[in-house]
N, C-alpha and C positions, 0 to 999 in steps of 0.2 A: 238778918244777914246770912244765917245757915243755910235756910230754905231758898234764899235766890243763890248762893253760890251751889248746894245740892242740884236743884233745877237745871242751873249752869251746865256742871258734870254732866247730868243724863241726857244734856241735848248733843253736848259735843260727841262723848261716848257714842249713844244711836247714831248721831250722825257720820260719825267715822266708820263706823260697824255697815250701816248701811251705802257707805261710798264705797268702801273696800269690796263690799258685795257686786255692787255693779260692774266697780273695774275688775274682776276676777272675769264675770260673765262676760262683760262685751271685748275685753282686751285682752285679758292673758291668755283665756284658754280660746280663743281663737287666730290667735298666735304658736300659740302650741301645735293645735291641729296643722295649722300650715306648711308646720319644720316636719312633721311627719310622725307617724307613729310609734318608732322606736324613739326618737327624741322623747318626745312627750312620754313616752313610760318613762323613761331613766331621770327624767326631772318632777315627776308627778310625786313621789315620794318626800323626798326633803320638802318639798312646796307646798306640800300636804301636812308636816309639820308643824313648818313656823304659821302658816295658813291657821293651824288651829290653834297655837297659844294665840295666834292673837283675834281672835275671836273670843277665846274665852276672857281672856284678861277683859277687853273692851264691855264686853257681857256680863263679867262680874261687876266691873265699875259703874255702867249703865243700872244696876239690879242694885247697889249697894245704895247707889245716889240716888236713885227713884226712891226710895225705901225710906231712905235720911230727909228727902224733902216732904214724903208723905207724913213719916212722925213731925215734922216741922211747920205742917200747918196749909200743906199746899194740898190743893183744891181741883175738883175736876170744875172750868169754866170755861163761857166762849172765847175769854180771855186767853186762857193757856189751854189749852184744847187738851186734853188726852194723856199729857206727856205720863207724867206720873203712872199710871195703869197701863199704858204700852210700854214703861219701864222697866216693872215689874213680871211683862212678859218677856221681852226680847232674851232672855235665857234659853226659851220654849224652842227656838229655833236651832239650838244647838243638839 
């Protein structure tokens, strides 16, 4: 039961880590651009912020759960492809 709900965590975690990533790229900051230069500096900061706790929190929990399902007994298979060791990197990217 640890191991499938750890698993669990690191899927939702990356996976909100890496949605968040896309909508920053393809929406936010091409929104910004379009309000204009001074905008987007005077918002880039705070945004820059909260942007980074929550990468990190997401990142720790991803790294903690990958971590807890590896001591738990999970397995690199064609079954569950990778997760676990792309787990344990997604930190790498911060």
């Amino acid at each position: 039961m640890l191991r499938q709900t750890a698993e669990f965590v690191a899927v939702l975690t990356s996976g909100l880590f890496a949605g968040a990533a896309v909508y920053v790229s393809l929406v936010e900051h091409p929104a910004r651009m379009e309000c204009g230069v001074e905008i987007a500096t005077a918002e880039f900061p705070p945004s820059y912020h909260r942007g980074t706790i929550m990468q990190v929190t997401l990142a720790a929990a991803c790294l903690l759960s990958s971590f807890a399902a590896w001591l738990a007994g999970a397995t690199l298979s064609l079954a569950r492809p990778c997760r676990v060791p792309l787990g344990l990197t997604l930190p790498d990217v911060l």
